[in-house]
C-alpha positions as CSV (number, residue, x, y, z in Angstrom):
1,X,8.4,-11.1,20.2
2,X,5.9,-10.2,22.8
3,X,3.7,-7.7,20.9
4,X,1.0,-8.4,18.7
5,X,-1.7,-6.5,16.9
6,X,-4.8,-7.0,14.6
7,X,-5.8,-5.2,11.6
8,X,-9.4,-3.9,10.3
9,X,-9.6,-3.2,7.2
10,X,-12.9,-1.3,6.5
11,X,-15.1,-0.2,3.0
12,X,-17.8,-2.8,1.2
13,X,-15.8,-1.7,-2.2
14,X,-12.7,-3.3,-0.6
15,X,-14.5,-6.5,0.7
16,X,-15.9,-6.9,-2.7
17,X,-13.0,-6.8,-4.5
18,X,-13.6,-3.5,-6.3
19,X,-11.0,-1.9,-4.8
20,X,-7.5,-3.9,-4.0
21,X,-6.9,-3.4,-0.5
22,X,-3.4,-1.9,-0.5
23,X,-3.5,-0.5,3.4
24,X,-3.5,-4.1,5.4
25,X,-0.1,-5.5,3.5
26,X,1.4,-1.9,4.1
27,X,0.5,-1.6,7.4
28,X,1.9,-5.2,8.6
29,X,5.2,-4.4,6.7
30,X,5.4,-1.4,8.9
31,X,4.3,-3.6,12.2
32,X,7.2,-5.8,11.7
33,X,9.3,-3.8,11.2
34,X,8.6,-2.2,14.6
35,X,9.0,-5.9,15.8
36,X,5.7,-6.4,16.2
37,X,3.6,-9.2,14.8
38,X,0.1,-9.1,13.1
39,X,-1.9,-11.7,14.1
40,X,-5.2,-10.9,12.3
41,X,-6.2,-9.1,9.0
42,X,-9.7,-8.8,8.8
43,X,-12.1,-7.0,6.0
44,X,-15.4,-5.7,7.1
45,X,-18.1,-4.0,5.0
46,X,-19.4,-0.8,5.7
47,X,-21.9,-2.0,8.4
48,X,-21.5,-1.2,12.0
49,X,-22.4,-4.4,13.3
50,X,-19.6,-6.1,11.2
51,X,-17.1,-3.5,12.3
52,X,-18.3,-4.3,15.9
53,X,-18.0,-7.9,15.7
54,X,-14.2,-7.9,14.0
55,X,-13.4,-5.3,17.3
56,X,-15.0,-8.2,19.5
57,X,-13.3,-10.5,17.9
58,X,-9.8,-9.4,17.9
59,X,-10.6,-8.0,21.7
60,X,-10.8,-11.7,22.3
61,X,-7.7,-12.4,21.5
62,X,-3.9,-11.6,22.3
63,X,-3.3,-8.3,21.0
64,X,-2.3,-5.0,22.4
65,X,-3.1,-2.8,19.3
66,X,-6.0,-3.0,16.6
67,X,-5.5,-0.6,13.5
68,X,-8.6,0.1,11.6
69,X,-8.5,1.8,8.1
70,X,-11.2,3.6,6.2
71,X,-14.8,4.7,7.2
72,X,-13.8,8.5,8.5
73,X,-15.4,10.2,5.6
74,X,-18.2,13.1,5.7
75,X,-20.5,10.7,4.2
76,X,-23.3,8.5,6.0
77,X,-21.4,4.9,5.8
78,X,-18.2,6.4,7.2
79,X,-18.9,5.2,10.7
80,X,-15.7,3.9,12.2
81,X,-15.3,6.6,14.9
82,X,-18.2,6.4,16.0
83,X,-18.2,2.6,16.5
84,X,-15.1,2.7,17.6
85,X,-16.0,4.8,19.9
86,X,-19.2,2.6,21.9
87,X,-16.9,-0.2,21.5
88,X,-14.2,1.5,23.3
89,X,-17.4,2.8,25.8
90,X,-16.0,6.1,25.3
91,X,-18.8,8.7,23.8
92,X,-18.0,10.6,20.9
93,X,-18.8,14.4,21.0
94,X,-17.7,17.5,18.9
95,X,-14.3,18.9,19.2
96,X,-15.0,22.3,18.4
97,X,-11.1,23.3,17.6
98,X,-10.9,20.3,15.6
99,X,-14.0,21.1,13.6
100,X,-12.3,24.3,13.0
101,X,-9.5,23.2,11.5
102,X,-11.2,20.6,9.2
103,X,-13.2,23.2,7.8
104,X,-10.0,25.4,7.2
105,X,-9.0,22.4,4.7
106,X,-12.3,22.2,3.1
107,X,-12.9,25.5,2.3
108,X,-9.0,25.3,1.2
109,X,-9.6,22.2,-1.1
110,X,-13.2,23.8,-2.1
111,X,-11.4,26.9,-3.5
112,X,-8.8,25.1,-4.9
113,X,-10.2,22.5,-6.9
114,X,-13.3,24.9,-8.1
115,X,-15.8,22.6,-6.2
116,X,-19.0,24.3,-6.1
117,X,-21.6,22.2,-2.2
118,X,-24.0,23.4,-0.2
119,X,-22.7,25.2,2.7
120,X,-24.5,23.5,4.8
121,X,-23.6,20.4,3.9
122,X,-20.1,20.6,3.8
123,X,-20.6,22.0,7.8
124,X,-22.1,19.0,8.7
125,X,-19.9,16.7,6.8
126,X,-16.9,18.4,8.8
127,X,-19.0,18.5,12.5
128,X,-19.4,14.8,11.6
129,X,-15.4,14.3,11.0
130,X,-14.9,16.4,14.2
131,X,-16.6,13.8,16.2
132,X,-14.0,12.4,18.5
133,X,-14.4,9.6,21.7
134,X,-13.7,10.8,24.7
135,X,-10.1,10.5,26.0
136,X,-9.0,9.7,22.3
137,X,-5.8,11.2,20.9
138,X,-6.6,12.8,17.6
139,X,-3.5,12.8,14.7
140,X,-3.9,15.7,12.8
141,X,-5.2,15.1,9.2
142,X,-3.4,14.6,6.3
143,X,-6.3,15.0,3.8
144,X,-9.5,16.0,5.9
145,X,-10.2,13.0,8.2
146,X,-8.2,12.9,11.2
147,X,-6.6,10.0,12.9
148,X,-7.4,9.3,16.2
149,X,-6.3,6.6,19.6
150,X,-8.7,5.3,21.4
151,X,-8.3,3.7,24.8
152,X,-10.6,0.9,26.6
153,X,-12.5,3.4,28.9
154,X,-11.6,3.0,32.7
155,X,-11.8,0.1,34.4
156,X,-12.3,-1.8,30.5
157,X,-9.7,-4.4,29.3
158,X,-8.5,-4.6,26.0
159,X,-6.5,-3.3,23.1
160,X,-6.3,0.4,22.6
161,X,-7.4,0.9,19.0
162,X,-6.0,2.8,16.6
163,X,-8.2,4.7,13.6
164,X,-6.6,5.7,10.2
165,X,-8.1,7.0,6.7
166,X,-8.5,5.0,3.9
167,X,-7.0,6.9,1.6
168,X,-3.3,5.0,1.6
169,X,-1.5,8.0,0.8
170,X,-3.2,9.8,4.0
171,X,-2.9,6.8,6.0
172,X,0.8,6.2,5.2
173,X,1.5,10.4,5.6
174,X,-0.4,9.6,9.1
175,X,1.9,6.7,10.1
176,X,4.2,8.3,11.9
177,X,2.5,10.7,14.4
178,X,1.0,7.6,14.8
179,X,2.9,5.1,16.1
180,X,5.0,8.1,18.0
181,X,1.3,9.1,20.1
182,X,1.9,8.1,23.5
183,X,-1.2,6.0,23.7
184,X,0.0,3.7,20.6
185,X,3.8,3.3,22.1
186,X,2.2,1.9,25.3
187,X,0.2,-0.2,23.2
188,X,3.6,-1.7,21.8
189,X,5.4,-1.7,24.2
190,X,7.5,-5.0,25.2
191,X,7.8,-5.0,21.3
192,X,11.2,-7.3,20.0
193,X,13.2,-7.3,17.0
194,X,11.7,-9.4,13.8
195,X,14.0,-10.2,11.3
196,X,12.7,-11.4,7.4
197,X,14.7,-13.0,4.5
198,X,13.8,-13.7,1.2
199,X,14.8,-15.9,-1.4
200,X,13.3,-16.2,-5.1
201,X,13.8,-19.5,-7.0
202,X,12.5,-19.9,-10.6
203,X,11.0,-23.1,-11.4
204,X,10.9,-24.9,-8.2
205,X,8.1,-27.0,-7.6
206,X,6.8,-26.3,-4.2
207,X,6.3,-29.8,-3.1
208,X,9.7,-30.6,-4.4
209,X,10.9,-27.5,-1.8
210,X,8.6,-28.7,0.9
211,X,10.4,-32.1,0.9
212,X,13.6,-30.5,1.2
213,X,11.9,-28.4,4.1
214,X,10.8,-31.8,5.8
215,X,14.0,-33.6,5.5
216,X,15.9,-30.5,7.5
217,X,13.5,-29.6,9.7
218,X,15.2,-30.3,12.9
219,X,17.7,-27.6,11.6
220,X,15.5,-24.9,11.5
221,X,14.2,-24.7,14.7
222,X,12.3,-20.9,15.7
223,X,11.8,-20.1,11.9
224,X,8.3,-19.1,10.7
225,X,8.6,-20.2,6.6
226,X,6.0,-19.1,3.8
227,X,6.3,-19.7,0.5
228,X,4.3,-18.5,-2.5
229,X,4.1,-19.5,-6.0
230,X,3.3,-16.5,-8.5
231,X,3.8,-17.0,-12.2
232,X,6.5,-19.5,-12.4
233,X,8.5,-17.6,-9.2
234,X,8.8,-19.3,-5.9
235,X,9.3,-16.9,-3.3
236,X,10.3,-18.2,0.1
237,X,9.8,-15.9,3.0
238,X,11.0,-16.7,6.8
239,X,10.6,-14.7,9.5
240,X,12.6,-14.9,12.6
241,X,13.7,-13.4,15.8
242,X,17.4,-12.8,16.0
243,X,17.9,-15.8,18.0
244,X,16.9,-18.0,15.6
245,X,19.7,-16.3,13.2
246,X,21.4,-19.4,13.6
247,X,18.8,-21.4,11.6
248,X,18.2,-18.9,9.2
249,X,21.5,-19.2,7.8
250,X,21.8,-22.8,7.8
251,X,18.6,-22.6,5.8
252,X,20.3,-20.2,3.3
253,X,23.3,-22.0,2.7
254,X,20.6,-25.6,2.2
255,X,18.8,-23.4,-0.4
256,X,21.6,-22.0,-2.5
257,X,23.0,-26.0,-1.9
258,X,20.2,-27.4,-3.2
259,X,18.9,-25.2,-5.6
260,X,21.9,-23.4,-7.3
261,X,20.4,-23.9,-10.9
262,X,16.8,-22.1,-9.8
263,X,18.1,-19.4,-7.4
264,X,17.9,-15.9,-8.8
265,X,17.1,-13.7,-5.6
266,X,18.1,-13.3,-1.9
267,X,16.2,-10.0,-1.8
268,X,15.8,-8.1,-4.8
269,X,12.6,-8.7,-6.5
270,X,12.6,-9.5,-10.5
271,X,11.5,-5.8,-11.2
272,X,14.6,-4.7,-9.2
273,X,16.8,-7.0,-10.6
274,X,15.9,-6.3,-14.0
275,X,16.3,-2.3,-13.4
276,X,19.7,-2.8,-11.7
277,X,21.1,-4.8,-14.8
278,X,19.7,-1.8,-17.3
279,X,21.6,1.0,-15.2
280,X,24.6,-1.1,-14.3
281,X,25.2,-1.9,-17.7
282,X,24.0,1.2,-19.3
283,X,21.9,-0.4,-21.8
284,X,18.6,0.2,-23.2
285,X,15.3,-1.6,-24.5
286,X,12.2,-1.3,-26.8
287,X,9.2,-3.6,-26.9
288,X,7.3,-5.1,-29.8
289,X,4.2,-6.8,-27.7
290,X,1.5,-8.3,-29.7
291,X,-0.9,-10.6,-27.3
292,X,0.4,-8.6,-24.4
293,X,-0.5,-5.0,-25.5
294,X,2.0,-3.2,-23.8
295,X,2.0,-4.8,-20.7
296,X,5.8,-5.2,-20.7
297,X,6.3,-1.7,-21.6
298,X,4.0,-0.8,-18.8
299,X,6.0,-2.8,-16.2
300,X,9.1,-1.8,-17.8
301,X,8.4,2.0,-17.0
302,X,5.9,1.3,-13.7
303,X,9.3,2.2,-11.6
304,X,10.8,5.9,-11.5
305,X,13.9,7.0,-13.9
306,X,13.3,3.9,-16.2
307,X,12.9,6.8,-19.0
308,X,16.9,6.3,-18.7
309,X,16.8,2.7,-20.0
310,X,13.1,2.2,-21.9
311,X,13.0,3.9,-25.4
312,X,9.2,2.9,-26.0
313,X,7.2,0.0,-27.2
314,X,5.3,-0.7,-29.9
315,X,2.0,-2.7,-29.9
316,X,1.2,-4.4,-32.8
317,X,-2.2,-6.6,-33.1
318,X,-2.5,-6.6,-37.3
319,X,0.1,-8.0,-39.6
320,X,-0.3,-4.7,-41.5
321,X,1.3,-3.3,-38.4
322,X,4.1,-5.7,-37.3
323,X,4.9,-5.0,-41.3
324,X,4.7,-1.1,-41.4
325,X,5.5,-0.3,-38.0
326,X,8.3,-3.3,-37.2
327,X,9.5,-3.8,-40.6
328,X,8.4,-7.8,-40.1
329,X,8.9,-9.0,-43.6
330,X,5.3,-10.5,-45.1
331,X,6.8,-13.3,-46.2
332,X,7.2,-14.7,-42.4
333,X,4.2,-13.7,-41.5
334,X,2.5,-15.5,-44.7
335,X,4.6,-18.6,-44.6
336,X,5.0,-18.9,-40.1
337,X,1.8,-17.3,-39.4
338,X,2.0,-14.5,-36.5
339,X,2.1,-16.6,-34.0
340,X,5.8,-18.0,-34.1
341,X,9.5,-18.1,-33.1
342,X,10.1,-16.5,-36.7
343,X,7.9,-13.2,-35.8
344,X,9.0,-12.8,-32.1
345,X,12.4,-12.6,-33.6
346,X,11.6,-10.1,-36.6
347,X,9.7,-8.0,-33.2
348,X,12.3,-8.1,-31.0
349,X,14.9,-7.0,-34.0
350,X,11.9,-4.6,-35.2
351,X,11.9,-2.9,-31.9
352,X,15.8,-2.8,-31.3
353,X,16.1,-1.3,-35.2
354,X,13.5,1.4,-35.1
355,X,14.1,2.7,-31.4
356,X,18.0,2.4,-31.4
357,X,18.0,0.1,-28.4
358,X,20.5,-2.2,-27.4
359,X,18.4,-5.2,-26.3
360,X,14.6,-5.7,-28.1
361,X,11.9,-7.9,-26.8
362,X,9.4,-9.1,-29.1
363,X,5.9,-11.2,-27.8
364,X,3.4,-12.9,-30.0
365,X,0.9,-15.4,-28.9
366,X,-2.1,-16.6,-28.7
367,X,-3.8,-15.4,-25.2
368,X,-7.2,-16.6,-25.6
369,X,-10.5,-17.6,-24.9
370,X,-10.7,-18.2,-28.9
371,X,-8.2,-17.9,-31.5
372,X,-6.2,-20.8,-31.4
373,X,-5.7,-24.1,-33.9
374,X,-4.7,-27.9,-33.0
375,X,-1.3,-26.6,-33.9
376,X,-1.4,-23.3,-32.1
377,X,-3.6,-23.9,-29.5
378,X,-4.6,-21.0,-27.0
379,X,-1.8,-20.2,-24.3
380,X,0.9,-20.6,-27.1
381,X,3.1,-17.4,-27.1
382,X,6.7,-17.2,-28.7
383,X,9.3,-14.8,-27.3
384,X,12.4,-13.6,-28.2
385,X,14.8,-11.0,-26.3
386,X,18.0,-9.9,-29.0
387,X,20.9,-7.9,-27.7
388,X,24.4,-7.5,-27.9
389,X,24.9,-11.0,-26.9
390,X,22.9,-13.0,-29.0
391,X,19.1,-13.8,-29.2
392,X,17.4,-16.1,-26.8
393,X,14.0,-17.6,-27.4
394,X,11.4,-19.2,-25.3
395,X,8.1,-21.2,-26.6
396,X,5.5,-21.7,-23.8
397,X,2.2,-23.7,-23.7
398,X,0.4,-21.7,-20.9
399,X,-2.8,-23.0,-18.9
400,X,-5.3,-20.9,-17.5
401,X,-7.2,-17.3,-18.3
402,X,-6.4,-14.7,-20.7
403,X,-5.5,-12.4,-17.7
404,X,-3.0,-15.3,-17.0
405,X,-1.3,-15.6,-20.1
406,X,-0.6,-12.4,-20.8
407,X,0.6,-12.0,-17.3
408,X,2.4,-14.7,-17.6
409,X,4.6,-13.9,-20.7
410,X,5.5,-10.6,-19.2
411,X,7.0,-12.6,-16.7
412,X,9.0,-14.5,-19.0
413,X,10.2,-12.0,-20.7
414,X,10.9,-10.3,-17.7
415,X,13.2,-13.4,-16.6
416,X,15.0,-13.6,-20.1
417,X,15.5,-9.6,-19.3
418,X,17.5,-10.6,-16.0
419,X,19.2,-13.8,-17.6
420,X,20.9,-11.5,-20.4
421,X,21.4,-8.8,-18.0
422,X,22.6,-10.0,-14.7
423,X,22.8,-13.8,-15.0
424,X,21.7,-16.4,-12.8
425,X,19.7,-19.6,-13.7
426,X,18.2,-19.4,-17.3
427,X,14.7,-17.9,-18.0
């Protein structure tokens, strides 16, 4: 694996969290699997000087190909050509044919979507997008900003640099002209094969799996191995070239070896697994979600055709409506309190009665900052799923933010979800 590049993400609403940055992860995904490694992902502001000191930065180092995102906007702080351009001591100027056809989609969107701008300002918003550095290839746009590679000017060293929109669906429509410009396959060129596993354990420790790691590690020589712990999941990750195939398997048998009772994935995430069992089995769900408000229901149906196995969810905050709306009897409620195994069941059979499903999921809990007692302190949530094959029930005492807790039930349920429908190691 010889090829390596850096990655620029630009936009202050991205660097200060107000936007998620969703281009960097895509983007290295795509490196890889053009064998080529990332070595840097950097977030820069909308400043010039920043954007000029990450290109300095990653100039310094050993890669052939920067990417930048963002900043190729009509608008004043979209400055990444241009920047790009000194940089890359190439001078921008006005491509007049380009400008042309920019302005074909302006007026195109303008008409379109009823917008009603000053003629003169849209011109100069478009001459400004036109702007290209000399000896740059320009990728034509997707929405109105276009692409563009830019070379060290002659006689410079360094990366060439490669400029995409922000906007991921542009940036993403962009991708391929892009990596197929001339300019960007001599950037990658010397570029190897890089192979990635994955494997998803539920309730692992890592330190325990990092001893495990330690005690094998002669074995798995030329293996580059990240793990993550999200919710209760541990996903391990390894990267490899293909002669290190050798390794990767003995690491994959040592894992399903030593951790048979937690392994639930050599691939497929929970999401997919969970989807797979609903259509393979042809059965179908409803939600009754209290302290989660519909946020099962929402990552049950956040995936297309899962209309053919979700019915629909109910949320149900007040007793009045886990009584009307889920037929929970008041006498639980009254004598258990709403926050018990005794309601989740009543939900989960509430939600499988009224919809018709074959498996309901009920949640109650108490997800915080206030609302909880000695006995029912906050982070305790009950939750039952009830199908053809029985009930099964979980009680948790979760740590940590409301955000958290609620998160962290979906997940839950999601993993009593893929223990009734595809097996594996219990939720």
């Amino acid at each position: 694996m010889s090829a390596r590049a850096g990655i620029i993400v630009t936009g202050t609403e991205v660097l200060t969290g107000r936007v998620t940055d969703r281009n960097g992860p895509w983007l290295a995904e795509q490196l890889r699997l053009l064998g080529v490694d990332v070595g840097h992902v950097v977030v820069v502001g909308d400043r010039p000087e920043d954007l000029q000191g990450a290109l300095a930065f990653l100039a310094g180092t050993d890669v052939s190909l920067v990417i930048t995102s963002g900043g190729l906007g009509p608008t004043a702080d979209d400055l990444t050509a241009q920047t790009v351009g000194d940089c890359q001591g190439r001078p921008s100027a006005v491509d007049p044919a380009l400008e042309q056809r920019i302005a074909t989609i302006v007026d195109r969107l303008t008409a379109r979507r009823g917008w009603r701008a000053d003629p003169a300002a849209l011109a100069a918003g478009v001459r400004k997008q036109a702007r290209v550095p000399e000896g740059a290839t320009v990728l034509e746009p997707i929405g109105t900003a276009p692409g563009l590679v830019v070379p060290p000017a002659e006689g410079r060293d360094g990366p060439a640099v490669l400029v995409l929109p922000g906007p991921p669906s542009e940036l993403q429509g962009m991708w391929p002209s892009a990596v197929a410009a001339p300019l960007t396959q001599a950037a990658l060129a010397g570029a190897a094969e890089v192979r990635q596993q994955t494997v998803r354990l539920w309730g692992t420790l890592e330190a325990q799996l990092a001893a495990t790691l330690r005690e094998h590690d002669d074995e798995l020589a030329g293996l580059e191995i990240t793990t993550c712990l999200r919710d209760g999941e541990l996903e391990i990750v390894t990267r490899f070239p293909p002669s290190a195939q050798a390794a990767q398997d003995r690491l994959s048998a040592l894992l399903a070896e030593e951790y048979a009772d937690t392994l639930f994935s050599t691939g497929p995430t929970l999401d997919d697994l969970v989807a797979g069992g609903f259509a393979d089995r042809g059965l179908t769900v409803a939600t009754a979600e209290s302290c989660t408000g519909g946020l099962l229901a929402a990552r049950l149906t956040e995936r297309p055709g899962s209309s053919a196995w979700v019915l629909g969810g109910v949320v149900a905050y007040a007793n009045a409506a886990k009584e009307q709306l889920l037929d929970v009897p008041p006498t639980v409620l009254a004598e258990q309190g709403a926050v018990s195994p005794e309601v989740a069941v009543a939900l989960a059979d509430g939600a499988r009665a009224r919809f018709g499903a074959d498996i309901g999921v009920g949640i109650t809990g108490v997800a915080g900052p206030g609302g909880g007692t000695p006995d029912k302190p906050v982070g305790t949530v009950h939750l039952c799923v009830a199908g053809p094959d029985g009930r099964q029930l979980r009680a948790l005492r979760l740590p940590g933010s409301r955000t958290a807790v609620r998160e962290r039930s979906v997940t839950m349920a999601m993993h009593l979800l893929r223990a009734s429908l595809v097996g594996g190691p219990p939720a």
